[in-house]
LOVOSE-830799 format. One record per residue (C-alpha): x, y, z; residue in one letter. Coordinates in steps of 0.02 Angstrom, whole numbers, plus 50000, padded with zeros to 5 digits. Layout:
<atoms>
<east: X north: Y up: Z rest: A> .
...
</atoms>
This chain:
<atoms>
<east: 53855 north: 58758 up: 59788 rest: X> .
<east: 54004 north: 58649 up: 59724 rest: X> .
<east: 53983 north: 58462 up: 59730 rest: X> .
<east: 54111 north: 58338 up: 59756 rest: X> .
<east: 54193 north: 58247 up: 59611 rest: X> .
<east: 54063 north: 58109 up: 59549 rest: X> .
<east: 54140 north: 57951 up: 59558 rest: X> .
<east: 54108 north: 57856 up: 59396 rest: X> .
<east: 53971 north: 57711 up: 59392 rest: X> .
<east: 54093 north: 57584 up: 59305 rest: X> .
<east: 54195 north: 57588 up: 59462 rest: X> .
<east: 54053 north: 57462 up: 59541 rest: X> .
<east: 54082 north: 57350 up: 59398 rest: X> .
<east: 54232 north: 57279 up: 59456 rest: X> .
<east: 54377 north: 57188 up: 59333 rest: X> .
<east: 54356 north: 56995 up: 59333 rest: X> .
<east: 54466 north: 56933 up: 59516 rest: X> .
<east: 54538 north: 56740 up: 59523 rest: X> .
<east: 54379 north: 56644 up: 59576 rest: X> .
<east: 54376 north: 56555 up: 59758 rest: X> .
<east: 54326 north: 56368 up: 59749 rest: X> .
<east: 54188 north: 56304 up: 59659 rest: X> .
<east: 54041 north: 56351 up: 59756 rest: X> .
<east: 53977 north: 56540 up: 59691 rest: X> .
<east: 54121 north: 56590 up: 59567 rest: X> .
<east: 54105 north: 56787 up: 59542 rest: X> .
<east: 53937 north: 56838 up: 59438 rest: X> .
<east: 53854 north: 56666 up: 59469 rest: X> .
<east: 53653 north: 56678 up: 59519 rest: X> .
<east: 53668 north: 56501 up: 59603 rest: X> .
<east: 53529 north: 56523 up: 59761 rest: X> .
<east: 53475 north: 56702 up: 59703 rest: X> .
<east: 53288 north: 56662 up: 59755 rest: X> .
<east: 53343 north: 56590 up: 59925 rest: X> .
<east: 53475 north: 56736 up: 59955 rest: X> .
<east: 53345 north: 56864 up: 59934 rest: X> .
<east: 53228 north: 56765 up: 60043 rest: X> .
<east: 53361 north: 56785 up: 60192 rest: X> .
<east: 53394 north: 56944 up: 60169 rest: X> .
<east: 53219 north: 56984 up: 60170 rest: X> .
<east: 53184 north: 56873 up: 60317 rest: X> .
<east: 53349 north: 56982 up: 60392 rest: X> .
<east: 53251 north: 57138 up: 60358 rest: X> .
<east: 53058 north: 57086 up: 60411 rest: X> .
<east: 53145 north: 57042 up: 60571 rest: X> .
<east: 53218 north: 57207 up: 60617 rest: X> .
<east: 53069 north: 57308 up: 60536 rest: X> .
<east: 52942 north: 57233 up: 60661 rest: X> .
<east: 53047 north: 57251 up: 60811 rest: X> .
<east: 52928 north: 57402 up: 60905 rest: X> .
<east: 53013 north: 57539 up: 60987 rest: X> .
<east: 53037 north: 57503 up: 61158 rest: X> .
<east: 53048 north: 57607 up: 61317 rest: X> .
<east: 53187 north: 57620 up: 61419 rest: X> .
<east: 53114 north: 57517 up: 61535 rest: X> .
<east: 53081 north: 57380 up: 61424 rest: X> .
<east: 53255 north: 57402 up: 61349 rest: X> .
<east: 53330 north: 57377 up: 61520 rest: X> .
<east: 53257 north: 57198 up: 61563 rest: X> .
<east: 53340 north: 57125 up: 61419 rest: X> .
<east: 53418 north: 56977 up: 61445 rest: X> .
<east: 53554 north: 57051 up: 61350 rest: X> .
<east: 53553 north: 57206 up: 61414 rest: X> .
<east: 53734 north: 57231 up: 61436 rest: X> .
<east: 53787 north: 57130 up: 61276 rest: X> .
<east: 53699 north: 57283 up: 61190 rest: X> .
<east: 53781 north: 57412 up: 61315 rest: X> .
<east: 53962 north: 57312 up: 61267 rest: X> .
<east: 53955 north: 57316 up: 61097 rest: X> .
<east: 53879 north: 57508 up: 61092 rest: X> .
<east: 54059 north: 57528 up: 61186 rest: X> .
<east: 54152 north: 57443 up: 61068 rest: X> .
<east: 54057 north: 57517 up: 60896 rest: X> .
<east: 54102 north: 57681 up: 60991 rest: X> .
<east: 54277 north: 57630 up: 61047 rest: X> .
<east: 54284 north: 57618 up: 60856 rest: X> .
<east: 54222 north: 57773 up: 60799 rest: X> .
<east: 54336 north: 57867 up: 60921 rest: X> .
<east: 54488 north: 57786 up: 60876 rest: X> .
<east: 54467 north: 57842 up: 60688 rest: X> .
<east: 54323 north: 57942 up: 60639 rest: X> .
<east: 54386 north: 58145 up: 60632 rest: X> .
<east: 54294 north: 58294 up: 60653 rest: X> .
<east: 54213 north: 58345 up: 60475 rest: X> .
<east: 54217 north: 58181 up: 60404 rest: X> .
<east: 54098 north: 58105 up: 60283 rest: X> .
<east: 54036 north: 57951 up: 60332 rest: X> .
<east: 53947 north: 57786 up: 60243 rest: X> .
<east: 53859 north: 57678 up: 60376 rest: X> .
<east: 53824 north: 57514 up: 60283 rest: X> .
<east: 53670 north: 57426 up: 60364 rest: X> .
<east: 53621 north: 57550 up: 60482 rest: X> .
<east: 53474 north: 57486 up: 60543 rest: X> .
<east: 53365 north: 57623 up: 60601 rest: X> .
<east: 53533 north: 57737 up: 60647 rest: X> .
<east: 53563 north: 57677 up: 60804 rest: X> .
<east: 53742 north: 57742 up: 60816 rest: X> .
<east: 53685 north: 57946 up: 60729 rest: X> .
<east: 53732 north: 58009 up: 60926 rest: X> .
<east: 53898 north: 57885 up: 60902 rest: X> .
<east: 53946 north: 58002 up: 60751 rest: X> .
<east: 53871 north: 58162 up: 60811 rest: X> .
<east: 53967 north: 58126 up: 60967 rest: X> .
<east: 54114 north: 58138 up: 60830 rest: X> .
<east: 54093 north: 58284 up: 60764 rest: X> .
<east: 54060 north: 58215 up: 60588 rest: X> .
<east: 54022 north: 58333 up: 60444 rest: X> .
<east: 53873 north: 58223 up: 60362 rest: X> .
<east: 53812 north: 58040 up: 60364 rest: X> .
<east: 53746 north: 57921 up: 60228 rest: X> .
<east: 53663 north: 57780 up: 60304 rest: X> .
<east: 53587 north: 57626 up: 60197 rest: X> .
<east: 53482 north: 57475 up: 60265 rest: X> .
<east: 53352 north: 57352 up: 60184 rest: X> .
<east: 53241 north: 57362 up: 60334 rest: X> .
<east: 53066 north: 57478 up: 60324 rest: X> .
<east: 53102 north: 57660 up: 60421 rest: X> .
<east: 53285 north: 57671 up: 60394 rest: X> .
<east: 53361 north: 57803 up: 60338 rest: X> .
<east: 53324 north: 57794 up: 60129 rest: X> .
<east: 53430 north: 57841 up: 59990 rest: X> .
<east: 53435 north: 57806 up: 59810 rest: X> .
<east: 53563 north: 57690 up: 59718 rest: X> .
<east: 53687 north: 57842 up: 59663 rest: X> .
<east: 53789 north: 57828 up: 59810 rest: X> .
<east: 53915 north: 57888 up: 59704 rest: X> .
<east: 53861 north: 58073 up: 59696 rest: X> .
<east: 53900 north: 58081 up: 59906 rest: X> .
<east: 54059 north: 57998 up: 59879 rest: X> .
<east: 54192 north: 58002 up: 59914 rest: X> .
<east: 54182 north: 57950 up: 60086 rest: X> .
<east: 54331 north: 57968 up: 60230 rest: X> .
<east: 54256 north: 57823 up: 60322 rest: X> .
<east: 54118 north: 57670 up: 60333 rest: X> .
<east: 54055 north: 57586 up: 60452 rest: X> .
<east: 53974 north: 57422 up: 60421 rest: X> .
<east: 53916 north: 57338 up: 60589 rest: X> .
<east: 53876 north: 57153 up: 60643 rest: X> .
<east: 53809 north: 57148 up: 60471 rest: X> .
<east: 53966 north: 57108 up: 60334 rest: X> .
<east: 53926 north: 56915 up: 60350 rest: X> .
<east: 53767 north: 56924 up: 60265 rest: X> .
<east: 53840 north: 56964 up: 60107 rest: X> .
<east: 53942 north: 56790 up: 60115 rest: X> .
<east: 53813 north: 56680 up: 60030 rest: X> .
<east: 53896 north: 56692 up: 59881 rest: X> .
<east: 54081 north: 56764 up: 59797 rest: X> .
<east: 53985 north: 56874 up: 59709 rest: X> .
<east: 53897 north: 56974 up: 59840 rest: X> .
<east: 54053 north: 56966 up: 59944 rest: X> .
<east: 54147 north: 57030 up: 59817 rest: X> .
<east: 54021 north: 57170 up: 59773 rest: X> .
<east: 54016 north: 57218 up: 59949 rest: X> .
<east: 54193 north: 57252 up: 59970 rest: X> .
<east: 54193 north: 57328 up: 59785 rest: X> .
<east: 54053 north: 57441 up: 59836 rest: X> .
<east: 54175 north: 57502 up: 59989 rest: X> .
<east: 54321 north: 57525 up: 59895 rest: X> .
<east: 54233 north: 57652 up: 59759 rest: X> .
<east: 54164 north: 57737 up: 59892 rest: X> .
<east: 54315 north: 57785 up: 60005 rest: X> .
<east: 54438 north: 57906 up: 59964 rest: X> .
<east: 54615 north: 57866 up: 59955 rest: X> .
<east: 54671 north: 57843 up: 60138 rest: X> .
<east: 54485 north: 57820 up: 60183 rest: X> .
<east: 54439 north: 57698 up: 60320 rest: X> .
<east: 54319 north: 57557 up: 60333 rest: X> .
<east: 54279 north: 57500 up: 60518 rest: X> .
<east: 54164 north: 57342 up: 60564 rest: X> .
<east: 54094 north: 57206 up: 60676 rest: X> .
<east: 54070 north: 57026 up: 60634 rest: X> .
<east: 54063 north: 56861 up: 60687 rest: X> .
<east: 54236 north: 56777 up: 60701 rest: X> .
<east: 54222 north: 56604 up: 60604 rest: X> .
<east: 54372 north: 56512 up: 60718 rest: X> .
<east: 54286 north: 56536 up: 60870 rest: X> .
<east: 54113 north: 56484 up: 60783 rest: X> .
<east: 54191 north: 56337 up: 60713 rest: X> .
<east: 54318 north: 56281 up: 60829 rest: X> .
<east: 54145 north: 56285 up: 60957 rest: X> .
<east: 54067 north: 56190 up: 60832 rest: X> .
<east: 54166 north: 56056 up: 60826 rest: X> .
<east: 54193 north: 56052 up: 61037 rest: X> .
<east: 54012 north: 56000 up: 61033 rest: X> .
<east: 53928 north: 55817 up: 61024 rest: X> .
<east: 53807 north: 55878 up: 60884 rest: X> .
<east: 53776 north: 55996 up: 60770 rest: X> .
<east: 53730 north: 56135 up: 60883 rest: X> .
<east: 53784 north: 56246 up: 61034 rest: X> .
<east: 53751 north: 56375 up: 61155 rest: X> .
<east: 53709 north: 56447 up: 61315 rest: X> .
<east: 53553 north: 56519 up: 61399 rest: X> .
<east: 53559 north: 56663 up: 61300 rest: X> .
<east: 53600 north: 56597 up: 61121 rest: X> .
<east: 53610 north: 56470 up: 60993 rest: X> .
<east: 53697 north: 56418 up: 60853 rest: X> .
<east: 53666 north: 56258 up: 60733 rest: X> .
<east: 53725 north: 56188 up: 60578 rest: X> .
<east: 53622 north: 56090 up: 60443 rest: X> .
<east: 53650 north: 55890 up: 60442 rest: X> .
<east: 53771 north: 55917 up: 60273 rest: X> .
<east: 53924 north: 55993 up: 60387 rest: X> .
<east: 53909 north: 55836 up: 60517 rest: X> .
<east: 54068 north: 55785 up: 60491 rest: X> .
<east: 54126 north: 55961 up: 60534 rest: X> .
<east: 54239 north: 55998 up: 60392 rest: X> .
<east: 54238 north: 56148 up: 60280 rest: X> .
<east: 54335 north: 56110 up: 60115 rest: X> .
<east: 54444 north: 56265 up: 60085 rest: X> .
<east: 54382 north: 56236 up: 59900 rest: X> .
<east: 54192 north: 56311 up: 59965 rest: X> .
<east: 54226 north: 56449 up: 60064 rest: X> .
<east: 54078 north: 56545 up: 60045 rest: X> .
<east: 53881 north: 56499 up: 60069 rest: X> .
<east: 53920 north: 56419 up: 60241 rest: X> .
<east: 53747 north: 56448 up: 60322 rest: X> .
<east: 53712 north: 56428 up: 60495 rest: X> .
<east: 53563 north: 56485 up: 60611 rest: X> .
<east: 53614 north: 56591 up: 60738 rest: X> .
<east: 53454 north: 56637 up: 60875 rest: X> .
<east: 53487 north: 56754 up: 61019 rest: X> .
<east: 53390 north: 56809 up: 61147 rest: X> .
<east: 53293 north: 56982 up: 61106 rest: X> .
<east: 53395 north: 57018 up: 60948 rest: X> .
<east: 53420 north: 56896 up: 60812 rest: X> .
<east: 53330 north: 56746 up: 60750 rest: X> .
<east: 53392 north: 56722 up: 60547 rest: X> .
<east: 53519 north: 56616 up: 60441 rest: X> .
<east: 53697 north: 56696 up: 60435 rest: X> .
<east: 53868 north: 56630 up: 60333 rest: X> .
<east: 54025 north: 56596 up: 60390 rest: X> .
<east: 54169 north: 56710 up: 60349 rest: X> .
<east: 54351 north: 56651 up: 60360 rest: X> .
<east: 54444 north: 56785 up: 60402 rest: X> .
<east: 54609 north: 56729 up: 60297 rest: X> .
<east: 54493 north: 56727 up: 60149 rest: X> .
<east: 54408 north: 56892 up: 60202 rest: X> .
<east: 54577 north: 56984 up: 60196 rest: X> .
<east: 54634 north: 56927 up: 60021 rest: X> .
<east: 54491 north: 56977 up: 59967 rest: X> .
<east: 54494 north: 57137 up: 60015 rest: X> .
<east: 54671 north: 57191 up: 59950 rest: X> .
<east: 54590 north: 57133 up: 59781 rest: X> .
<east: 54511 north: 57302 up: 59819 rest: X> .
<east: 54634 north: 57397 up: 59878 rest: X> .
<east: 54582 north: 57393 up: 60054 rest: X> .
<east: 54735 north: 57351 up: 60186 rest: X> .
<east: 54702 north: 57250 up: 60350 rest: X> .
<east: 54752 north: 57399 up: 60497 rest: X> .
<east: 54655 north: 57306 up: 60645 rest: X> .
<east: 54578 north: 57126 up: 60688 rest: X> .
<east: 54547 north: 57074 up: 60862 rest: X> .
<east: 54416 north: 56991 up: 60934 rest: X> .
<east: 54281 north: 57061 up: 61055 rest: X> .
<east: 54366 north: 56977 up: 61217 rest: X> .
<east: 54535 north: 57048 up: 61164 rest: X> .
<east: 54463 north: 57218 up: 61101 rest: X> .
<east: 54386 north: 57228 up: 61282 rest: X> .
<east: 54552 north: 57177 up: 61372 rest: X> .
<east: 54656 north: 57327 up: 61263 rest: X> .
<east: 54555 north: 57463 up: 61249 rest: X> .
<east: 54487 north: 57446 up: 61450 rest: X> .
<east: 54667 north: 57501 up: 61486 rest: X> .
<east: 54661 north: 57670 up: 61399 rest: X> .
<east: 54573 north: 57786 up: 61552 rest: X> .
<east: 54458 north: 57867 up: 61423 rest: X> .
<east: 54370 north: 57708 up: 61380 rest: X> .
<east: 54375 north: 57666 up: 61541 rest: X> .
<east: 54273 north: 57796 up: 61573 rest: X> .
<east: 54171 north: 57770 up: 61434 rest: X> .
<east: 54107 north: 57603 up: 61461 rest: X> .
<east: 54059 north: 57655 up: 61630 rest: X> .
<east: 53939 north: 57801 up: 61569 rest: X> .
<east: 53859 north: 57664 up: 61443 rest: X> .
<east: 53835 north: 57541 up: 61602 rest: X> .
<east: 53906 north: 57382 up: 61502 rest: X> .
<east: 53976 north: 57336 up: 61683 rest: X> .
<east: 53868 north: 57423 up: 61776 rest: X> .
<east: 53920 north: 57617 up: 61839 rest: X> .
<east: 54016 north: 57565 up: 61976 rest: X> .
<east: 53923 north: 57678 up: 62083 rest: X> .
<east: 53722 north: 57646 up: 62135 rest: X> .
<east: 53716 north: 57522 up: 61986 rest: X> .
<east: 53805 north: 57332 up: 62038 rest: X> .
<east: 53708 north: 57245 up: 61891 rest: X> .
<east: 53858 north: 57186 up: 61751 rest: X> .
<east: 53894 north: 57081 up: 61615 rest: X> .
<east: 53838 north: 56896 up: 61650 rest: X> .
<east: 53957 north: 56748 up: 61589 rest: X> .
<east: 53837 north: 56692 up: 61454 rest: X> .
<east: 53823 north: 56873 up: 61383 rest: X> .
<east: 54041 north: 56885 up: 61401 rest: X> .
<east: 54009 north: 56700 up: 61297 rest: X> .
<east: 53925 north: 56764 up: 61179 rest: X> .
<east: 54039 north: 56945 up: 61136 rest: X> .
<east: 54177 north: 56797 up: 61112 rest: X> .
<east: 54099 north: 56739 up: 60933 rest: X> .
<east: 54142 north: 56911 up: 60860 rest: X> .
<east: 54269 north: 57005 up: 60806 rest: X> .
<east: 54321 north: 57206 up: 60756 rest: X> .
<east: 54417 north: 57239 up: 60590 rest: X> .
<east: 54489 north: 57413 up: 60517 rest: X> .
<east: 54513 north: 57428 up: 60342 rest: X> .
<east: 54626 north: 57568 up: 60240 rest: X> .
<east: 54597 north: 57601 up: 60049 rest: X> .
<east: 54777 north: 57616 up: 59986 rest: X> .
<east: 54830 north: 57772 up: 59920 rest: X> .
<east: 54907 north: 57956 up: 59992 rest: X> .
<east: 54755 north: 58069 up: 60050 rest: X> .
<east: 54682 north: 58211 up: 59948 rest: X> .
<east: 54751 north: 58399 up: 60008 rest: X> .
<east: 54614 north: 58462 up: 59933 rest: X> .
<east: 54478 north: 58525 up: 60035 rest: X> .
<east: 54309 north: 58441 up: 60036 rest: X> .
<east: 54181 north: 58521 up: 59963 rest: X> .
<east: 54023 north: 58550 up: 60069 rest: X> .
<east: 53879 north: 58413 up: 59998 rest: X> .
<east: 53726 north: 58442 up: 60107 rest: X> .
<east: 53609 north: 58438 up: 59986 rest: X> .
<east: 53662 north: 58272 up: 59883 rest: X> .
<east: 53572 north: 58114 up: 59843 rest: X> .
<east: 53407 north: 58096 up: 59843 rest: X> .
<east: 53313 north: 58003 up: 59994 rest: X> .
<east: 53239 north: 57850 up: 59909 rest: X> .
<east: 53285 north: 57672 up: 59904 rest: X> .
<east: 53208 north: 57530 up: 59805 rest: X> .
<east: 53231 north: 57364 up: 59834 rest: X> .
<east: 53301 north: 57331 up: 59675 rest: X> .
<east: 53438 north: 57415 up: 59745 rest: X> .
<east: 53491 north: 57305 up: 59874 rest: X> .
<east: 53564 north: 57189 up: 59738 rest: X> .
<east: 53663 north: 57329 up: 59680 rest: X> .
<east: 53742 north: 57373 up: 59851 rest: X> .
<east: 53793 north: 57196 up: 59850 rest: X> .
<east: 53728 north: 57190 up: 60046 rest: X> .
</atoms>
């Protein structure tokens, strides 16, 4: 069987980029130990969560938060993954979106997560590449701690895709965060469903554009996350990207996402099958204000790797990579 063209290792081991601020210059090891401690915590978290029944699933108190953003993820998906691509889901959990891109008609999938019972592959990624498309969902901000994991995440993206290869994602949007942040009396804010607080060393609200990275802040909602996360201006975010040769196509946030794509019929029918707002039909339940609160502190991007597309044809690669993963590998993936 043919294989793909391997992409070659030193392509991870990105040139030297102008450094952002003082806090985490690129390569620095500052808060390693306490990193790998959030990550971890990131991971134990999703891990333990048991598999529930659909009955259970239904009385969350964010039941339609969920349904939402399965709409937008697969809003996303539809608007740019193609029949026959191969696809790179960063941080898939435990593949929650596979019927997403079997729904697309994708020709194979390479999903990667730290947490126990994802799917597991070993750190040569670069044997499956290159990729048309990844996905990296409601999970890019982690990788903020530091310069040097942000900028190995987006390296890691770059030598994956192909030329005209697209990278699609969810994350939280740091103006809204911020600009709720400093609406509030304290330190902290929320609604019945979530919360979000700052440490006592941002009380005077102000984020010197000299320290852009390692902005932590604990974010808790309601039957789904409970674990430190990092700000991520998205200004900052783009620069850095076209460092790697990846091209801003899409950013909207989740409210304006919603108000857009509702208006295309297809979507519209869409988010009525995944019950977001309820059918319309024998089921009145819908979104309630604090869950439409709540899809307002993220945001959807689209990505493009520059460059003309190959006209070559793909070569079939069903039987690459190995399924194993170590943890020492999660430092390589830079996620």
């Amino acid at each position: 069987m043919s294989k793909r063209p391997r992409v070659d290792p030193s392509s991870f081991a990105s040139a030297p980029k102008r450094q952002y601020g003082a806090g985490g210059g690129y390569g620095g090891q500052q808060g390693c130990s306490e990193e790998r401690s959030s990550a971890r915590r990131v991971a134990d978290h999703y891990s333990a969560r048991s598999n529930q029944t659909l009955q259970e699933r239904e009385s969350s108190p964010i039941i339609h938060l969920k349904k939402l953003n399965n709409w937008i993820k697969s809003v996303l998906i539809q608007l740019y993954a193609r029949p026959g691509h191969c696809v790179l889901d960063l941080a898939c959990g435990k593949g929650g979106d596979l019927i997403k891109w079997d729904k697309a008609n994708v020709g194979y999938y390479v999903g990667v997560d730290i947490a126990e019972g994802s799917a597991r592959l070993d750190e040569y990624l670069y044997e499956d590449a290159p990729f048309d498309i990844c996905s990296c969902q409601f999970a890019l901000h982690y990788s903020w701690s530091t310069e040097a994991r942000a900028r190995q995440a987006l390296a890691n993206v770059s030598a994956l895709l192909r030329p005209g290869g697209i990278f699609i994602g969810t994350m939280p949007d740091a103006n809204v965060i911020i600009k709720r942040l400093r609406e509030s009396e304290g330190l902290e804010f929320g609604n019945s469903v979530y919360w979000i607080s700052f440490g006592e060393e941002y009380a005077e609200k102000k984020f010197p554009a000299s320290r852009p990275f390692g902005t932590k802040y604990k974010f808790h909602l309601e039957d789904a996350v409970d674990c430190p996360e990092w700000v991520v201006p998205f200004h900052l975010f783009k620069l850095l990207a076209e460092e790697y040769d990846l091209e801003l196509v899409l950013m909207k946030n989740f409210h304006e996402f919603v108000h857009e794509y509702l208006q295309k019929p297809e979507f519209t029918e869409l988010i009525r099958r995944l019950g977001a707002l309820g059918d319309g039909r024998q089921d009145q339940s819908t979104l309630s204000q604090d869950e439409w609160e709540v899809s307002y502190l993220y945001l959807a991007f689209v990505l493009r790797k520059q460059g003309q597309p190959s006209t070559q044809p793909i070569a079939n690669n069903a039987n690459k990579g190995k399924m194993f993963l170590t943890e020492g590998d999660i430092e390589f993936l830079g996620m």
